[in-house]
Structure formats: C-alpha cells, structure tokens
C-alpha positions in Angstrom: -20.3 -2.0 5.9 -20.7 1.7 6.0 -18.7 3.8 8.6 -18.6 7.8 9.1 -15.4 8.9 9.2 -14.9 11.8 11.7 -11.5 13.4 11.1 -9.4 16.8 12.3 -6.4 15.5 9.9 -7.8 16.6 6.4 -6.2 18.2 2.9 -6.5 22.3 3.4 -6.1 25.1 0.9 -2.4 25.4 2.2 -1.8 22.0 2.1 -3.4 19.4 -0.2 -1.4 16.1 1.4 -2.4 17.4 4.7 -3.8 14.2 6.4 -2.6 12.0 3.9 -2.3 9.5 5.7 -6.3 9.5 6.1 -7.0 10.1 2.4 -4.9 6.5 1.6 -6.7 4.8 3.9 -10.1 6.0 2.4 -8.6 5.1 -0.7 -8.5 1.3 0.2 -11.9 1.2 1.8 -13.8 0.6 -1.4 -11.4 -2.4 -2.5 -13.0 -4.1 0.8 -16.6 -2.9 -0.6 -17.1 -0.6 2.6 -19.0 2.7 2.0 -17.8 5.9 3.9 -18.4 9.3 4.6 -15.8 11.4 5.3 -16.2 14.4 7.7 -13.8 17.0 8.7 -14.0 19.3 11.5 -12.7 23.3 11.3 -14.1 26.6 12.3 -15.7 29.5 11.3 -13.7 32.3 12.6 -15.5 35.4 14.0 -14.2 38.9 12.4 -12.4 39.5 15.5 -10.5 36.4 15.4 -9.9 36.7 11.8 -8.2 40.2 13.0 -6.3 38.8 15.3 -5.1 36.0 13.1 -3.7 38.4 10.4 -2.0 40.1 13.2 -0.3 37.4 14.3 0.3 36.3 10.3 -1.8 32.9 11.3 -3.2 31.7 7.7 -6.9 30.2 7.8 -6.9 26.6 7.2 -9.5 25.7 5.2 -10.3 21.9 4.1 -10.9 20.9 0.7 -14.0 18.9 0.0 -11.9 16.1 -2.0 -8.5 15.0 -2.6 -8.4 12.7 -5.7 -11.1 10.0 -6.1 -11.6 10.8 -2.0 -14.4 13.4 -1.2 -14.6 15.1 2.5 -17.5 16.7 4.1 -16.2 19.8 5.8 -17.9 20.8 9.2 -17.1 24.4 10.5 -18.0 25.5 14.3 -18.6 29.5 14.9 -15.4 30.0 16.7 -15.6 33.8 18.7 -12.2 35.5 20.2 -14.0 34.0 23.8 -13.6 30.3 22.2 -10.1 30.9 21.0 -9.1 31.6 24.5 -11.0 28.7 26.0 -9.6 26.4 23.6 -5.7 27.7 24.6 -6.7 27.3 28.2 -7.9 23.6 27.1 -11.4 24.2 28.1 -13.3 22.2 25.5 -16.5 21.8 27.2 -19.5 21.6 24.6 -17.5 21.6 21.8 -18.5 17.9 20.4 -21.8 18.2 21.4 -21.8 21.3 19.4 -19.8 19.2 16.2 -22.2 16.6 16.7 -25.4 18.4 16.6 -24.6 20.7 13.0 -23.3 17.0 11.4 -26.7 15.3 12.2 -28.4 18.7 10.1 -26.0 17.0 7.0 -25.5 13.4 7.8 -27.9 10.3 8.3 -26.1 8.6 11.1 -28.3 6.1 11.6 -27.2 4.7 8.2 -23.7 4.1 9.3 -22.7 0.8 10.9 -19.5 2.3 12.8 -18.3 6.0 14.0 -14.8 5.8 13.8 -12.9 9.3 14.9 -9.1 10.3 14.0 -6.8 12.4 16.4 -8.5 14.4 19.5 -6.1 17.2 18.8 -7.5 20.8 18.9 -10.6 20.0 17.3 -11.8 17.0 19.6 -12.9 14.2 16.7 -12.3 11.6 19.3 -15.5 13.5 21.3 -17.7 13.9 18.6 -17.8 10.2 17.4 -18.3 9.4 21.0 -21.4 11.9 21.3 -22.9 10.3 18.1 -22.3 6.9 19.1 -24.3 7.4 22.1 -27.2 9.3 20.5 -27.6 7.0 17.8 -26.5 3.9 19.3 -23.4 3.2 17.2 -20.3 1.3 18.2 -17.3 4.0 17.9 -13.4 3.3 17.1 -10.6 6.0 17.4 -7.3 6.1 16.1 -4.6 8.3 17.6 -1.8 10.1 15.8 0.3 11.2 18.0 -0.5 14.8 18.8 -3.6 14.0 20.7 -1.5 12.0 23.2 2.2 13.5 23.3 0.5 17.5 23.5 -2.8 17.4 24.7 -3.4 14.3 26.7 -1.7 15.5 30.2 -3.8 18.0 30.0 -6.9 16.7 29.3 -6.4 13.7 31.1 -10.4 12.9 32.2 -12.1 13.9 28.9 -9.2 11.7 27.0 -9.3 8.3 29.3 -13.2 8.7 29.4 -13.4 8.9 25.6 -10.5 6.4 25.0 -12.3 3.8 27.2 -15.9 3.9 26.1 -14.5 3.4 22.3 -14.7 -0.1 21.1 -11.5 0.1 19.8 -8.7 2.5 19.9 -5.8 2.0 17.2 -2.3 3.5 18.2 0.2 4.3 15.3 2.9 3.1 17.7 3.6 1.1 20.8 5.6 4.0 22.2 2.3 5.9 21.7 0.2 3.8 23.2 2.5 3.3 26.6 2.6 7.1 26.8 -1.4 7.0 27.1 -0.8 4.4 29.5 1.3 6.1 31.5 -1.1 8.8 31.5 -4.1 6.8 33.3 -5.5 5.2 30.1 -6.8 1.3 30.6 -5.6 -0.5 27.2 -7.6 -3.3 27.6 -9.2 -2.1 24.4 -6.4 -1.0 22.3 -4.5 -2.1 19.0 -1.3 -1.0 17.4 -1.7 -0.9 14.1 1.7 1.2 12.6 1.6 3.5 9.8 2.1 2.4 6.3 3.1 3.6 2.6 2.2 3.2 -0.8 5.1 0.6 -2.4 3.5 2.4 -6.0 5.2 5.7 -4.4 8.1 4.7 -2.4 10.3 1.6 -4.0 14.5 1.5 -4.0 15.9 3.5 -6.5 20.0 3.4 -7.6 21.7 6.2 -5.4 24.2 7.0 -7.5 21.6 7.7 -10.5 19.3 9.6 -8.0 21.7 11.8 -6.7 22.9 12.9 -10.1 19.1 13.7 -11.3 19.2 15.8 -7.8 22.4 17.3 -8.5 23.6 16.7 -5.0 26.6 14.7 -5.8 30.0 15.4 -3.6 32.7 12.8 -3.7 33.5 11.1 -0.1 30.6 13.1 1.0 28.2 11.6 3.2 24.2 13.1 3.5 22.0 13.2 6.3 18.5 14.0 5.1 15.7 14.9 7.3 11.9 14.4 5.7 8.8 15.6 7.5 6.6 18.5 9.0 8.5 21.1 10.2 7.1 21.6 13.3 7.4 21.2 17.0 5.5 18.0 17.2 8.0 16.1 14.9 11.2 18.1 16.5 12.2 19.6 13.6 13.2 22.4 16.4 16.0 20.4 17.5 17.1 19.4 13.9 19.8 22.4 13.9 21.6 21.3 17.0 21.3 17.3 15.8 23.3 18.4 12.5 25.7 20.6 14.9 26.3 17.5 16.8 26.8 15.0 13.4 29.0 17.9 12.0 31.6 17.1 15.3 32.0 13.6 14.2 31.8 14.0 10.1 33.5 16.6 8.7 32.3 15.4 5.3 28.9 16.2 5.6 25.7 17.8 4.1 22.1 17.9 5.0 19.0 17.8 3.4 15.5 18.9 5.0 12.6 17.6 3.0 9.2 19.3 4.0 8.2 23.1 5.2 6.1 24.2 8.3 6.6 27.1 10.6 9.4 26.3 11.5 11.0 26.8 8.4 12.4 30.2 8.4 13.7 30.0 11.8 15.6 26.4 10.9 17.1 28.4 7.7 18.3 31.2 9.7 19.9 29.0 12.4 21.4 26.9 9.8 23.0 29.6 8.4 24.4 31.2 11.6 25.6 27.5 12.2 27.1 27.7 9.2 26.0 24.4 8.2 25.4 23.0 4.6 21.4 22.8 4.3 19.3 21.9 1.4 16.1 23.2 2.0 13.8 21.8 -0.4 10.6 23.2 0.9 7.2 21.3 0.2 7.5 19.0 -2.8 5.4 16.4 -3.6 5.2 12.7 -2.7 7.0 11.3 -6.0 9.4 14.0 -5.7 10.3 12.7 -2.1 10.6 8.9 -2.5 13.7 10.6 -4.8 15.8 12.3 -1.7 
C-alpha cells in the first residue's frame, strides 16, 4: 500500500519533536511494508507579515524535511498581511485548493492508494486531502488531534462536518474528542477512536527513589506534582498556576515540576513566583530525559 500523508503537525526549526506523534507513526509504516510520502503544510510569509511578525516577537516556524530515518516534504502557501487577517477571521476559503494544486506540481497522486490528512487546525490538512481525493479519485482518511475540534470546529462548523463526513474514515485520539465533534453537528457514522500511544523503548518504570536522586529533587516527606506537556493554551497550562495554588491548600509538603516550554512559559514562571510556589521549570528537554521526571 502506498498512502500520502498530508500533515500541519510536523518537526520545525524551533522544535524538532514537534508532531512527534506523526513522525512515530511514520516510523512503523515500513514494518507493515507500506510506502508513504510525507507532506507538511506552512507558509511563505510576505515581507510585510514577516514585519509584523518580528513586531509582535512571533518566530517563523519552519519544517524540517526529516526527523530521523522519517523524511517530510514541506509545502509553503504565499501568505500576504490580507491572508493573515482572513485566516484570524476564520475565512479559509481557497486555501486547500490552493495546497492542493502546488502539491500536484511535486507529488504523483495518482500513485498513492489512500490520502490520509492529520489535524484541520490553522493550516486546513483535513481540506486538502479531501480536494485531492476528489480530483484524483482517492479514498481519504483524517485523524483529529484535538485542536482542530476543541478551537476551531465551532467556528467552522460547515467546512468541518462537510470534510469530516465525505472522509472514509475519521480517527479521534479520544472519545471525549469525538463527542465534542458530535455535539457540534458531526454524523459519526464513520468514525474510530483510536487513542494515542508511546514508545515502551522510551518510556518503561524506573525506581523513584534512584530517579529522584539522579534528578536531585529529593525532599523527605515531600510529595511532587509534575506537570509534562506544551505549554500552551490548548493543553491548559494557563490554569496550571491556580491548580498548584489549590493542591498547595491541601499539602503543605509540596513541590512542582513543569516538564515542557511554550509561550506560556514566562508568564507561568512569573506567576509562580508571585504565588510564591516551589516550581521546577525544566524547559524543553528531550524524550529520554522525560520518561526520567
């Protein structure tokens, strides 16, 4: 089987474990002898949006063209300060057509057996396997992430359920994902749940007592509460500050950990220390580093 791969979730320059996720699954494809071709979809930013982004401090995010033994074909759409503000206001119209059109100047689709997209946020891969499913004939699958649905969904409501519902399959990484879209106008007579998993060559039990001691975070009679994840507004890391407040109340013997970095990371730190709460921040560290904390 061959299948073209259609992805927004993708290693950057700023982040090589970006999409992870994605890369592991591509990983396992050739153990079931299935051929792929990865794409994933950015921009080209105009000078004036490149202006406005440095402004603003917003760093370009630019994909890598592998990660590992997994290579990516990176597709960039001419974004103008006039798309940027279409795209806040959720006004996506032509933008797969437009996706699709510059991969078919790089990629053979008619070789490919399947189109299967992952995530509709921001840049809509969902909508571009559907367009090249129905120019080239092709059976399309889309698996959702979770901020295609919890962010953008509501407000995208047609494009979504029409896109989710033509797809031969769509794959939720949760049931509470997949009742959201439901609850949102989406039929699941085609869907699957099909959770999230992990590498057990990464992430196995270690002793605690011989792990903290390696991480120097031993404190008798001291319980930990460890946080590990994006920190960002789509996996609440916002509210982490009053969560600890709240534990603090009932534990007085307490510390925290926050494994991960993301723009909210500064702002976390800050309220931390005007919480005065007792924070490890370890900032980004690499997978084998976290199966430690």
């Amino acid at each position: 089987m061959k299948v073209l791969i259609i992805t927004n979730l993708f290693p950057t320059t700023q982040n090589t474990t970006s999409g992870i996720f994605i890369t592991n699954r591509l990983k396992e494809y050739t153990k079931f002898n299935v051929e792929y071709k990865a794409v994933s979809l950015g921009y080209e930013d105009s000078a004036t949006v490149r202006i406005l982004k440095k402004i603003l401090r917003k760093k370009d995010i630019k994909s890598l063209d592998h990660y590992g033994e997994v290579f990516y074909l990176p597709i960039t759409s001419n974004r103008s300060l006039i798309d940027v503000i279409k795209l806040k206001l959720n006004r996506y119209e032509n933008l797969a057509r437009k996706y699709a059109e510059i991969i078919q100047a790089y990629v053979n689709v008619y070789n490919y057996d399947i189109v299967h997209a992952h995530g509709m946020f921001q840049t809509p891969a969902g909508e571009v396997a559907k367009e090249l499913a129905i120019r080239y004939h092709k059976p399309f699958v889309v698996t959702l992430h979770g901020d295609d649905v919890n962010f953008l969904m509501e407000k995208r409501k047609k494009s979504y359920v029409l896109t989710l519902e033509k797809s031969s399959k769509v794959i939720f990484v949760s049931k509470a994902l997949l009742d959201k879209a439901c609850r949102l106008g989406y039929n699941p007579k085609n869907s699957v749940v099909i959770q999230n998993g992990y590498n057990p060559k990464i992430f196995y039990p270690l002793d605690k007592e011989l792990v903290r001691s390696y991480l120097n975070i031993q404190a008798p009679d001291c319980k930990y509460v460890g946080f590990v994840g994006a920190l960002e507004l789509v996996k609440r890391a916002d509210a982490l500050i009053k969560i600890f407040r709240f534990i603090r109340e009932k534990i007085h013997k307490i510390k925290f950990i926050v494994v991960g970095d993301g723009t909210l990371g500064n702002k976390l730190k800050k309220e931390a220390e005007r919480a005065h709460l007792d924070v490890l921040f370890t900032g980004w560290i690499n997978q084998s580093e976290v199966m430690k904390y």
